[in-house]
VEXPA-665725 format. One record per residue (C-alpha): residue number from 1; residue in one letter; x, y, z. Coordinates in steps of 0.001 Angstrom, whole numbers, always signed. Example, Ala and Ser with C-alpha at 12.3 -4.5 7.8 and 13.67 -1.06 7.14 Angstrom:
BEGIN
REC    i  aa        x        y        z
REC    1   A   +12300    -4500    +7800
REC    2   S   +13670    -1060    +7140
This chain:
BEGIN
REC    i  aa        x        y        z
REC    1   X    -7716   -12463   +16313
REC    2   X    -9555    -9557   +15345
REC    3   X   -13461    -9916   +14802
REC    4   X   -15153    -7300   +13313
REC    5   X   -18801    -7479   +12563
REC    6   X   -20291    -5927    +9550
REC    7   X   -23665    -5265    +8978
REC    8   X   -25585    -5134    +5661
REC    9   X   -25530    -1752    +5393
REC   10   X   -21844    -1612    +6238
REC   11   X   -20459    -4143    +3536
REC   12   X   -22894    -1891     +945
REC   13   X   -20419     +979    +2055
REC   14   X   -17013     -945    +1828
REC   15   X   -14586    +1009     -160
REC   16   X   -11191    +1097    -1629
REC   17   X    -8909    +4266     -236
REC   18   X    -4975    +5417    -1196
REC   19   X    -3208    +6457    +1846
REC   20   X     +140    +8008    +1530
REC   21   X     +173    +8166    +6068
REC   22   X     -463    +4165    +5612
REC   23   X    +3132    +4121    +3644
REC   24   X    +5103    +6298    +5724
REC   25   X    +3786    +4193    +8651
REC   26   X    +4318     +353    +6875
REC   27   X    +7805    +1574    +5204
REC   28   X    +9034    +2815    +9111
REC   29   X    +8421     -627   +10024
REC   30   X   +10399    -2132    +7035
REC   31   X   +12957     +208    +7397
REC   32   X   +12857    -1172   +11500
REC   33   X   +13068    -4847   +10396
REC   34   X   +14147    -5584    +7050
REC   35   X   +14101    -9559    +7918
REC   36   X   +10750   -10130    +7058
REC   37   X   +10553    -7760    +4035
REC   38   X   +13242    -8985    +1639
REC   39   X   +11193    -7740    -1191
REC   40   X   +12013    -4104     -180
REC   41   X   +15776    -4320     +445
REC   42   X   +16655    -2326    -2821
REC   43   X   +14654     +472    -1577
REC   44   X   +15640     +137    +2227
REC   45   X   +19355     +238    +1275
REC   46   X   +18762    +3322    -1039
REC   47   X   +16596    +5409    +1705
REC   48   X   +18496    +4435    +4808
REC   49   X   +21639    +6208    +4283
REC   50   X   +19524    +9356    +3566
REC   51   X   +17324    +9019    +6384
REC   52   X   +19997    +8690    +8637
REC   53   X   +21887   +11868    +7712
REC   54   X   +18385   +13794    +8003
REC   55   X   +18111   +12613   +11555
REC   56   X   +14616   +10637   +10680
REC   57   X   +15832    +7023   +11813
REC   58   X   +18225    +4756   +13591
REC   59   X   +19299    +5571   +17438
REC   60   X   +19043    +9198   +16896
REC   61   X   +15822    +9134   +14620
REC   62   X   +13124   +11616   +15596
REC   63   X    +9612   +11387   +16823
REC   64   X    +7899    +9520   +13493
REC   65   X   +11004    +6554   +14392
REC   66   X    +9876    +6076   +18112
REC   67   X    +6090    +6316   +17429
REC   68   X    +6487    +3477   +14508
REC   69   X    +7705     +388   +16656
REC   70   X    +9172    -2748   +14929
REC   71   X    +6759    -5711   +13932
REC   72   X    +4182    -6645   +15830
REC   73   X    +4463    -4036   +17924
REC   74   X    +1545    -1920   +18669
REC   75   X    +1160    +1114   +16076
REC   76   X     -893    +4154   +17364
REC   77   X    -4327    +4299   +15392
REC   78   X    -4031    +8352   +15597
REC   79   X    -1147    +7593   +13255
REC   80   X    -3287    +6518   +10206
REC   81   X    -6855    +8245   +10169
REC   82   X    -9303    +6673    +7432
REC   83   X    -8485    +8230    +4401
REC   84   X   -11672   +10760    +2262
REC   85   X   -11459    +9829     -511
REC   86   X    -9957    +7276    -3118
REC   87   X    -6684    +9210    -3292
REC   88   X    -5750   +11917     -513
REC   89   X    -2834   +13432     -893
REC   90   X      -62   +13724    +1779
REC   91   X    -1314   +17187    +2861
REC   92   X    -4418   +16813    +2901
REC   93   X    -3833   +13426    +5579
REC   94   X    -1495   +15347    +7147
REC   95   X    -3985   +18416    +7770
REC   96   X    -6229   +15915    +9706
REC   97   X    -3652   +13767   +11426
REC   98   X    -2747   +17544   +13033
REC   99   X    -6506   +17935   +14069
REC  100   X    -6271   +15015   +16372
REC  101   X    -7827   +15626   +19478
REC  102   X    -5303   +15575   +22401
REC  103   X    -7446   +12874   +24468
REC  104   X    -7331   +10848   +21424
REC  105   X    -3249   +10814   +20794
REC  106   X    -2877   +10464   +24746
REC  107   X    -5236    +7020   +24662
REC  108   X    -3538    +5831   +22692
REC  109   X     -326    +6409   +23608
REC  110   X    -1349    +5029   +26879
REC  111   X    -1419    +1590   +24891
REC  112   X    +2719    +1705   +24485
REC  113   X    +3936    -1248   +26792
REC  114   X    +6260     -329   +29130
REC  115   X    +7754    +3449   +29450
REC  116   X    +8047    +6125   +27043
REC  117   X   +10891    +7939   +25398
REC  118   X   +11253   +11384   +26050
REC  119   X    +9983   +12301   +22387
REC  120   X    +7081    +9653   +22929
REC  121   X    +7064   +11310   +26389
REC  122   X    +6565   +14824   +25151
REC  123   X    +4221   +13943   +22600
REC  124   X    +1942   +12811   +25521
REC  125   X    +2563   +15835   +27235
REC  126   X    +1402   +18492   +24757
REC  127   X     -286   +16920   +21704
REC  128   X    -1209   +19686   +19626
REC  129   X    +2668   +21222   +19810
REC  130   X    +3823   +17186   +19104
REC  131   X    +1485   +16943   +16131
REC  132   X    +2995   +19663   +14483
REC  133   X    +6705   +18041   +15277
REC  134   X    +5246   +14659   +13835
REC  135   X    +3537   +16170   +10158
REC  136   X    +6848   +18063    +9739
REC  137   X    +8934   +14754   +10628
REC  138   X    +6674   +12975    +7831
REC  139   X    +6758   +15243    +5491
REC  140   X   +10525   +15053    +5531
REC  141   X   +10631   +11589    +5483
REC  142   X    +7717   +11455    +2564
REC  143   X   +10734   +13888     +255
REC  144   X   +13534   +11660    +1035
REC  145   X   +12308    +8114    +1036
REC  146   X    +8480    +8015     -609
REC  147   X    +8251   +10784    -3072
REC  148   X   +10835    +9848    -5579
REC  149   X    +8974    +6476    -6221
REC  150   X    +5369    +7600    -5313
REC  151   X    +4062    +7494    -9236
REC  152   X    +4908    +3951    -9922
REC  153   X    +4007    +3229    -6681
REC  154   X      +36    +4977    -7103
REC  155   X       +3    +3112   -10661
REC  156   X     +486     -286    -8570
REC  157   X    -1762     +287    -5730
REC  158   X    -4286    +1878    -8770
REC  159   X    -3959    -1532   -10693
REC  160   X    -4631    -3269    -7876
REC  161   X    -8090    -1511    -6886
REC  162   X    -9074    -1618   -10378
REC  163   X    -8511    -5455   -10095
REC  164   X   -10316    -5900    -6997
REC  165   X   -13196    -4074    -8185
REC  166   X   -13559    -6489   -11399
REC  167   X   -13607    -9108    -8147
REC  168   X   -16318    -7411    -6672
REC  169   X   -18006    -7441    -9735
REC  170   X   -17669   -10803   -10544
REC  171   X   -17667   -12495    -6885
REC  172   X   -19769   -10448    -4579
REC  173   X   -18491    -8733    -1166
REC  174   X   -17671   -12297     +516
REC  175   X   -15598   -13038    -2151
REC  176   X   -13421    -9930    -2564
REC  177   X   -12523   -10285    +1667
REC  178   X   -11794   -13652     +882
REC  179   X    -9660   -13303    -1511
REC  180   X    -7446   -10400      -77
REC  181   X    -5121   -12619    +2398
REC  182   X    -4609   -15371    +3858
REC  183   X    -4851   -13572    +7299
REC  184   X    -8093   -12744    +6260
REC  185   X   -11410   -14502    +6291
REC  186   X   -15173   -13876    +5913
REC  187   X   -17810   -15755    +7606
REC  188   X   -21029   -15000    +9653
REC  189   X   -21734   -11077    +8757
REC  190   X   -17531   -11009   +10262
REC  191   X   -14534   -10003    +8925
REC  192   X   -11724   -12193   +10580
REC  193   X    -8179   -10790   +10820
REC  194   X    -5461   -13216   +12190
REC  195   X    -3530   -10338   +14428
REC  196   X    -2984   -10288   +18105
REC  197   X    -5528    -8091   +19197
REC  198   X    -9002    -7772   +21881
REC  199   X   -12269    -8163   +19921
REC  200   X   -13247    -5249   +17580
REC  201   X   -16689    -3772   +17794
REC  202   X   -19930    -4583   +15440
REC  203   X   -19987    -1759   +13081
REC  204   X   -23883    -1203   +11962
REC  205   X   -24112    +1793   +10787
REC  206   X   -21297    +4542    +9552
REC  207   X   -19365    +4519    +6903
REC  208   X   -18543     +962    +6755
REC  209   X   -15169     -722    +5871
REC  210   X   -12067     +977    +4286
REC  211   X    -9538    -1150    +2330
REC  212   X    -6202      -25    +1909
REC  213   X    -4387    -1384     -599
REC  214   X     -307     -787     +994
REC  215   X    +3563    -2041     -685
REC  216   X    +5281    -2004    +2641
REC  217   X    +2142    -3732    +4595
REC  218   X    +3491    -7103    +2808
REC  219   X    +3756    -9995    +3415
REC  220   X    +1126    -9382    +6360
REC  221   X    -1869    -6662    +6790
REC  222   X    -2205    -4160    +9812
REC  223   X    -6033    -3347   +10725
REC  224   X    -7542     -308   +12863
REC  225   X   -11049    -1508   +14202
REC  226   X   -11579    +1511   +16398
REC  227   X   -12123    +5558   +15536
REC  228   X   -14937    +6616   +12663
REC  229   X   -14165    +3657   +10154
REC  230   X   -12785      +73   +10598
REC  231   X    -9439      -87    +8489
REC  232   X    -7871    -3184    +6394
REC  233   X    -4638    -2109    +4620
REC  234   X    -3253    -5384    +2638
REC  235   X     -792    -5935     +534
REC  236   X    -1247    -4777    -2995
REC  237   X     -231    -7163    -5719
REC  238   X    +2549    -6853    -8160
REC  239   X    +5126    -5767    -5114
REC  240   X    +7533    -8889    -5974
REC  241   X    +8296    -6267    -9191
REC  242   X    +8425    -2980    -7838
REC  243   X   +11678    -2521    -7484
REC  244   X   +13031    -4939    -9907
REC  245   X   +14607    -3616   -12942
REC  246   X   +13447    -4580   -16554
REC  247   X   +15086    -7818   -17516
REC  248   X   +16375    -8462   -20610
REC  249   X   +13890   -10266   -23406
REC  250   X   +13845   -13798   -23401
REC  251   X   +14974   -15172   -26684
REC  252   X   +12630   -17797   -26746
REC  253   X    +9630   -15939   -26098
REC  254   X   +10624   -13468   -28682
REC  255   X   +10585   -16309   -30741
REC  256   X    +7101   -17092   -30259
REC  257   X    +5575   -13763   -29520
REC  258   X    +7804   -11425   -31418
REC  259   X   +10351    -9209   -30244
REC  260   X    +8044    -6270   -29673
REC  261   X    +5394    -7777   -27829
REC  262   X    +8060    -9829   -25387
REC  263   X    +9420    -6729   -25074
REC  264   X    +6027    -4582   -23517
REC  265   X    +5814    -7833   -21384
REC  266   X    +9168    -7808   -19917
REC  267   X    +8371    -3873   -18743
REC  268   X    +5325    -4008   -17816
REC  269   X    +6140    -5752   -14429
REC  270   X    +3953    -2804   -12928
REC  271   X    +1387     -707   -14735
REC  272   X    +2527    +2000   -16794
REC  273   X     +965    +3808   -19933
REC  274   X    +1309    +3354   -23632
REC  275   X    +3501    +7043   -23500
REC  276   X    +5904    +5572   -21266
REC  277   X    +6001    +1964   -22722
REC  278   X    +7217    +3957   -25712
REC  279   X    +9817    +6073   -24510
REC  280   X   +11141    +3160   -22251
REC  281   X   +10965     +859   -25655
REC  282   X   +11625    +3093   -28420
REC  283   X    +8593    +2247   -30076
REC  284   X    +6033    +4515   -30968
REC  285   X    +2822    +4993   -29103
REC  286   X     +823    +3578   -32229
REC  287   X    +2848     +673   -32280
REC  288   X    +2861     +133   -28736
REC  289   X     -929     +161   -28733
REC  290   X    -1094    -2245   -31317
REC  291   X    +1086    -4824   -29414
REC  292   X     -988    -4628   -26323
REC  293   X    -4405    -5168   -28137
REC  294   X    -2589    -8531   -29520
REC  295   X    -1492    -8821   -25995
REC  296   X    -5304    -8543   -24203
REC  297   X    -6628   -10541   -27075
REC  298   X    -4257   -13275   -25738
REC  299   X    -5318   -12693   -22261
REC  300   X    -1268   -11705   -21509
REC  301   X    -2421    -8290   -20495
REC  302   X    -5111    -6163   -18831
REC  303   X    -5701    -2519   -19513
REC  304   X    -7508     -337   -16816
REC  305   X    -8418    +3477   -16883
REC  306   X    -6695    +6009   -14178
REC  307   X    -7973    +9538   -14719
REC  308   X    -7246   +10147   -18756
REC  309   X    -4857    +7384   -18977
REC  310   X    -5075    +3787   -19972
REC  311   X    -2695    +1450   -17469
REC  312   X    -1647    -1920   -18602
REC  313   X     +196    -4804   -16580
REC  314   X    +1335    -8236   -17357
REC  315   X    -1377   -11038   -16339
REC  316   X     -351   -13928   -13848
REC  317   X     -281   -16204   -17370
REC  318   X    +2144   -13549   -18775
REC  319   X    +4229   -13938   -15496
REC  320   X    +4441   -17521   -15739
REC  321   X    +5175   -17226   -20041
REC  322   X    +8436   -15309   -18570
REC  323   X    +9241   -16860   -15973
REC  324   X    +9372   -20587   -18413
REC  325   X   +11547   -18624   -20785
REC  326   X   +14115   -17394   -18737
């Protein structure tokens, strides 16, 4: 169990961070042990292949593979600094995940149980001339396995830190940790995290808790309670649909709804914007907007804003509506 004690101060500074190192990390370990991630076998059996001719996993997989053990083994905290920012972007993590100090990466690679590979090994050895080996391994992996699906991937882990700010909003701190996981539980001024693990500091001052919203973390979470920030990285909602493609409309919702509208609702498994609900539709944008404002008024949709654009995903009672008709 990990215990980590917050401070006043420090739940006034919880905040919500992006973190594209946090996905290369959690997506290693799917890609290690698919068993327990189901939900991502469509993009496991896509990536592998091309992984595997690039040298980046399997037997012959590179340094990123051996540092990323299988679940629950231990995963080096050097691995995924807190991220500045709401949305870093890879090189930007990358530049400070090279500015590690050697004493750091070598403490913690002195957590590994039992003996080291010989890229582990070397790692140890010379850390600054590893580091470099390790950001070029990731960004390699980031082109071949990440990138292609990293925009509807943001727009879900976006949706989902607009939605747990409305939480905030509505509930107060104790009520957004509560309702993250079921791993997770606040009570006493500390944060509760059901992972093998030694007792995590108090954390009084600094810059309080980071919360990661991740789609390969699921179904669990994976916590850092040590370095400058205590991390959380949990399991975004809306990953059952990620990879799903757009079903076909349900005739008897149509029937109710209309066509359109149980159209927009059968694509809008993750967020996306009114442009691209029209050009996936054939509707036009005018139209489209018009559906979803029937849609809100309904409570079948929520709309949030990202930058200049306005993302809308199906509610749970628009899940449910589908789910019935099919």
């Amino acid at each position: 169990m990990v215990a980590i004690g917050l401070s006043a101060g420090a739940v006034a500074r919880i905040r919500f961070a992006v973190s594209c190192l946090w996905e290369v990390a959690a997506s290693i370990r799917v890609l290690r042990d698919t068993g327990d991630h189901a939900v991502h076998l469509p993009w496991a059996r896509r990536v592998r292949p091309r992984l595997a001719e690039a040298g980046l996993v399997g037997p012959d997989g590179g340094l990123l593979w051996h540092l990323v053990p299988a679940p629950p083994g231990y995963l080096p905290d050097f691995l995924t600094p807190p991220p500045a920012g709401l949305n870093p972007d890879l090189a930007a993590e990358l530049a400070v995940l090279r500015a590690t100090p050697p004493d750091t990466v070598r403490a913690h690679l002195d957590l590994y149980p039992g003996g080291r590979g010989p890229a582990v090994a070397a790692l140890h050895a010379d850390p600054e001339a590893g580091l470099r080996r390790l950001a070029a391994e990731i960004e390699a992996y980031w082109r071949i396995a990440l990138a292609p699906d990293w925009p509807r991937i943001r727009l879900l882990l976006d949706a989902d830190i607009a939605a747990r700010g409305r939480h905030l909003a509505e509930d107060g701190a104790a009520g957004l940790l509560n309702g993250l996981h079921q791993q997770v539980r606040w009570e006493d001024d500390t944060l509760l995290i059901a992972q093998r693990h030694c007792l995590a500091p108090d954390v009084p001052d600094g810059p309080g808790l980071v919360l990661v919203p991740s789609v390969f973390v699921w179904p669990s979470v994976l916590s850092i309670s040590a370095g400058d920030a205590p991390q959380l990285a949990y399991p975004a909602r809306g990953i059952g649909a990620l990879w799903e493609q757009p079903a076909g409309v349900p005739d008897a919702l149509a029937a109710v709804i209309g066509r359109g509208r149980a159209r927009l609702l059968a694509e809008l498994g993750a967020p996306l914007s009114t442009t691209e609900l029209a050009r996936r539709t054939g509707m036009s944008a005018g139209g489209v907007s018009q559906h979803l404002t029937a849609l809100r008024a309904a409570g079948l949709v929520v709309t949030h804003r990202r930058g200049r654009s306005l993302l809308s995903a199906r509610t749970d009672v628009a899940d449910a509506l589908l789910s019935a008709a099919r």
